[in-house]
Each structure stands twice: as C-alpha cells, then as structure tokens.
C-alpha positions in Angstrom: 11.5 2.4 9.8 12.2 3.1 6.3 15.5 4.5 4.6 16.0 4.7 0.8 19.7 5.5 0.1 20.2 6.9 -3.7 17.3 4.8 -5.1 17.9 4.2 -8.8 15.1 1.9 -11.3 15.8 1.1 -14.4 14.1 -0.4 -17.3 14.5 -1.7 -20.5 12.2 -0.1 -23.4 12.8 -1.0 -27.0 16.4 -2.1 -26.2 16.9 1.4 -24.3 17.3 2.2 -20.7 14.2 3.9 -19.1 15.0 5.6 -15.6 11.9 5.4 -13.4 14.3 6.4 -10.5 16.8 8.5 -10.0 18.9 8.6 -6.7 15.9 8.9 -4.7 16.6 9.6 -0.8 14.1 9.3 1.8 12.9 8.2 5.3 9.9 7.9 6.7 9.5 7.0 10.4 7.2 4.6 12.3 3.9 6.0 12.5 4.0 8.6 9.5 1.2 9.3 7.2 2.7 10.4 3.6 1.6 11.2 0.3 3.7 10.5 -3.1 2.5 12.8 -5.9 3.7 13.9 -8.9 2.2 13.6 -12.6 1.8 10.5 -14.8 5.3 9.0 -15.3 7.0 10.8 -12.7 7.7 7.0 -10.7 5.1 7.2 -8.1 4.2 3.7 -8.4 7.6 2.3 -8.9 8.7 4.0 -6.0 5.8 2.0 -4.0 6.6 -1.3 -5.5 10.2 -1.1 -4.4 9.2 0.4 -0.6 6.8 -3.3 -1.1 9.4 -5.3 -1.6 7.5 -6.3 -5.2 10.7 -4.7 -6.9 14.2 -4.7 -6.8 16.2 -1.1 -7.3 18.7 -1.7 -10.0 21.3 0.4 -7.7 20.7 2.0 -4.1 20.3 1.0 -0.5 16.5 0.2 0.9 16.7 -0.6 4.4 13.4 -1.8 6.2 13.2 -2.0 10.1 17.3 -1.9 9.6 17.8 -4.6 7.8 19.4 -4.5 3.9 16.3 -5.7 1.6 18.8 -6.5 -0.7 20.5 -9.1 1.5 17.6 -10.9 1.6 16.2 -13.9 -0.1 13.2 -14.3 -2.2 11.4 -16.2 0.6 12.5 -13.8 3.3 10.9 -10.5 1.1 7.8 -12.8 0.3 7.8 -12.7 4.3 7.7 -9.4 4.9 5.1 -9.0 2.0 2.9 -10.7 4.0 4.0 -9.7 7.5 4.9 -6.4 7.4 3.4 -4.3 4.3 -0.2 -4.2 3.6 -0.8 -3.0 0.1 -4.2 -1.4 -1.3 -4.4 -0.5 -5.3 -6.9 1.7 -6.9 -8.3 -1.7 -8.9 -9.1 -3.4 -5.5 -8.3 -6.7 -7.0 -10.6 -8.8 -5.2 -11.1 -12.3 -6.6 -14.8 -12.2 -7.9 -16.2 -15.3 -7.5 -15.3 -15.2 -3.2 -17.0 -13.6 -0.5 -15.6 -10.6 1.1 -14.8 -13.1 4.3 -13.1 -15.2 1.5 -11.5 -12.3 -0.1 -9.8 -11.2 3.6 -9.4 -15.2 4.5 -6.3 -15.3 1.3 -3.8 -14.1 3.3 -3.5 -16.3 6.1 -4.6 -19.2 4.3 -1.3 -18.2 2.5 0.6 -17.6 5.8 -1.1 -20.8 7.3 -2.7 -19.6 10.0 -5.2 -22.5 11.4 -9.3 -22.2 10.4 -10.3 -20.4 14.0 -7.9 -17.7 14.3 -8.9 -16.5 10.8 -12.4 -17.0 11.4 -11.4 -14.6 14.3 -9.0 -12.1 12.0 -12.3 -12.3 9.2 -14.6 -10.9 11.7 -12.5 -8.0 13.7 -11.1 -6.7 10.0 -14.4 -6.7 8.6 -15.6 -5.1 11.4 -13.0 -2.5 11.6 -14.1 -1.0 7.8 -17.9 -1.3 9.1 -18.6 -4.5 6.5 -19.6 -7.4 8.7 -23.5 -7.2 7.5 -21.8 -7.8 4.3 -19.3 -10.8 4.7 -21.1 -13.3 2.9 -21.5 -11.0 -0.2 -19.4 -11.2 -3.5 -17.2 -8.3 -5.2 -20.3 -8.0 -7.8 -22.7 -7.6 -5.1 -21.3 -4.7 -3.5 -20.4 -0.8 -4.5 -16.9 0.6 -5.0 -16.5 1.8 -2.0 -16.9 -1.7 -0.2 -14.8 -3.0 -2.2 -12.5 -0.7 -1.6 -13.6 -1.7 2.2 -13.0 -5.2 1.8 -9.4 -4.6 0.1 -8.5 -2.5 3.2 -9.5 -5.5 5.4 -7.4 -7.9 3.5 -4.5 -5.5 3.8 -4.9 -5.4 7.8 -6.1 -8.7 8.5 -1.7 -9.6 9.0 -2.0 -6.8 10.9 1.2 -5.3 9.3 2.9 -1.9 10.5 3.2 -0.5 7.3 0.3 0.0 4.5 0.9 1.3 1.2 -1.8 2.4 -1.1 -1.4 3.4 -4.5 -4.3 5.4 -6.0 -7.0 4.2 -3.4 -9.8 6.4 -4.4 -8.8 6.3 -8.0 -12.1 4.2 -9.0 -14.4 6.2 -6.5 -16.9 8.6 -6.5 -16.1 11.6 -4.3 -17.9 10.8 -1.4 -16.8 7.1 -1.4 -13.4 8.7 -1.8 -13.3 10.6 1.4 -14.9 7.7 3.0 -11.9 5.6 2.5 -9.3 8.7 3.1 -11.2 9.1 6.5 -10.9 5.3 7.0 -7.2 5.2 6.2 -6.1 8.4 8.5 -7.9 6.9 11.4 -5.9 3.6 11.3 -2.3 5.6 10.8 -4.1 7.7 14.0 -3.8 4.2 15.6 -0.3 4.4 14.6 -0.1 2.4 11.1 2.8 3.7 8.8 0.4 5.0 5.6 1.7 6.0 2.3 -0.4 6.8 -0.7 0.0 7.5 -4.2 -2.1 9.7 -5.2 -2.5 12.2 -8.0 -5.2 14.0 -6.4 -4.3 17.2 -4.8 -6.8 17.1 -2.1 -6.5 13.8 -1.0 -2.6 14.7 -0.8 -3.2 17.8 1.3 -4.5 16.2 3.9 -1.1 14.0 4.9 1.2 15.9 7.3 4.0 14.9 5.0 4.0 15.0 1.3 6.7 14.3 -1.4 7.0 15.0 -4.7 8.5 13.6 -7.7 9.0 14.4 -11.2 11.3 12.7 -13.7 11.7 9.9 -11.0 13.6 12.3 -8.7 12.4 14.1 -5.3 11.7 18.0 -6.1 10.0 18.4 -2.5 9.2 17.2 0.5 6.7 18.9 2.9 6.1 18.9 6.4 3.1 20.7 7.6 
C-alpha cells in the first residue's frame, strides 16, 4: 500500500540546509499497525506529513496504492487527503465553538456529501468511539479523552484505509491514553492501516511492527 523509495526532506534554517530525511526506505502493507519512534528531532513527524500527502520529499519516490504522489496535482493529493488518509494529532484540533457532530460533519461538508448521508456518517462514527450521548456537546464541554474521541471520529467518518496519528495520547492522562490505544488497535483489527508517532515506549510496544529513526534515517525496524 505504501512504498517510500530513498526518502530525503530538506529544509532551509537560517539560509542553511536542515535534513529532516535522509534516504528513508520503507513499506508498509494494507492492514498493518506501526509505530515510528525515535527522540525529539529524529523526523518522526516529517516522515508522517509526507506518508499524508501534507508534504512534498525534496528527493525520493512515495508511491501510495501504486501510484507516484509526485505525479500528482495539488487537487488530486487534496483528494486523497480526504479519501484515503485519516490523520489524528496529539492537539486534537477541534474547532471550539462546534459541536462534536459539527466537528465530524467538516469533512464531508468539504467533500460535499449531501445533509442525510452525513447526518448518517455523524451518527455511526460517533457511535463507533462510544460519544453519541455527547454529540451536541462542544470541545470545552468535554475531557481530553473525548476529544481525542471526537478527533478519531472525524478522521473515520471518510472512512479512509489508512490513519495516521502522530502523538495521539500526547495530551492524555494514562488511562485516557490506553483508552484511545485500545480504540485505535481495534479499528486496524478491522483492518485499517494505523501508524503512530509516538515517543512513548509503551504505547510503541504494543504495534507488531515498529521503526525507528534517528538523525532522520531508519536504524530499525521490528517485527514481532
């Protein structure tokens, strides 16, 4: 599903290149549940925004499905953004003065989808991370761990193959934590793709597969 081919990022710093990447090969079949560790600065998270399609690798092949991301258009990634690749970050980034309902309607208000089918979607995500009592309810009114709930809703309500969370329990106490990794592991037990960024050794322990980066380069990848 997913084949990185000598991954490089770059960035400019104070007039000076800064290599987030560095010829980063990987693939990571339909159905797989992997953690990315490594320490601060290691390029974790630009590693997730490029397998999003929010970035662009300044050299490399990224091939989603089969197809060439770089071949495509602007409108054709924003596409599979909203199709194919459910994202989850540790902030939640829920817009605070809607609903949860209205926080997991954007999406498909975005994609256009007409008012019944998302009244439909809104009511079987919600219900799928056990929030339904709390629909009408706003990001202030609810713990982290909803909101957490309700950003996981929002992700799946597209009903995309692939989810990629970076730092999901960062914010969360630990038994909201494991509530959400619990929640995650049962939908890639469904047979979602899930990829997490996560510092925390625990929560990475628990994916079959796990790779590691430092210095923006792949020093293991684990099977167990």
């Amino acid at each position: 599903m997913i084949e990185l081919r000598d991954i490089a990022r770059a960035f400019i710093v104070g007039g000076r290149p800064v290599h987030a990447l560095r010829g980063v090969t990987l693939s990571v079949r339909a159905g797989e549940h992997v953690a990315i560790m490594g320490p601060s600065g290691s390029g974790k998270s630009t590693l997730l925004h490029l397998l999003g399609c929010l970035d662009r690798p300044t050299a490399g092949s990224y091939r989603l499905e089969g197809r060439e991301t770089a071949d495509l258009g602007e409108g054709e990634l924003s596409s599979i953004r909203r199709h194919k690749i459910g994202f989850v970050f540790q902030s939640f980034h829920l817009v605070p003065r809607l609903t949860a309902a209205g926080n997991v309607e954007l999406p498909m208000v975005f994609a256009g989808l007409p008012r019944a089918e998302r009244a439909e979607r809104i009511e079987r995500a919600l219900g799928a991370v056990g929030l339904q009592p709390r629909a009408g309810h706003r990001p202030d009114q609810l713990s982290g761990g909803e909101r957490q709930r309700v950003a996981i809703a929002r992700a799946m309500v597209m009903e995309p193959p692939i989810l990629l969370a970076d730092e999901p329990t960062g914010n969360l106490d630990s038994r909201a934590g494991l509530e959400i990794v619990e929640l995650l592991e049962a939908m890639n037990a469904s047979g979602l793709t899930l990829l997490v960024v996560t510092h925390d050794g625990g929560i990475g322990g628990r994916a079959p597969r796990c790779v590691r980066l430092a210095d923006g380069v792949v020093v293991a990848d684990e099977r167990r």
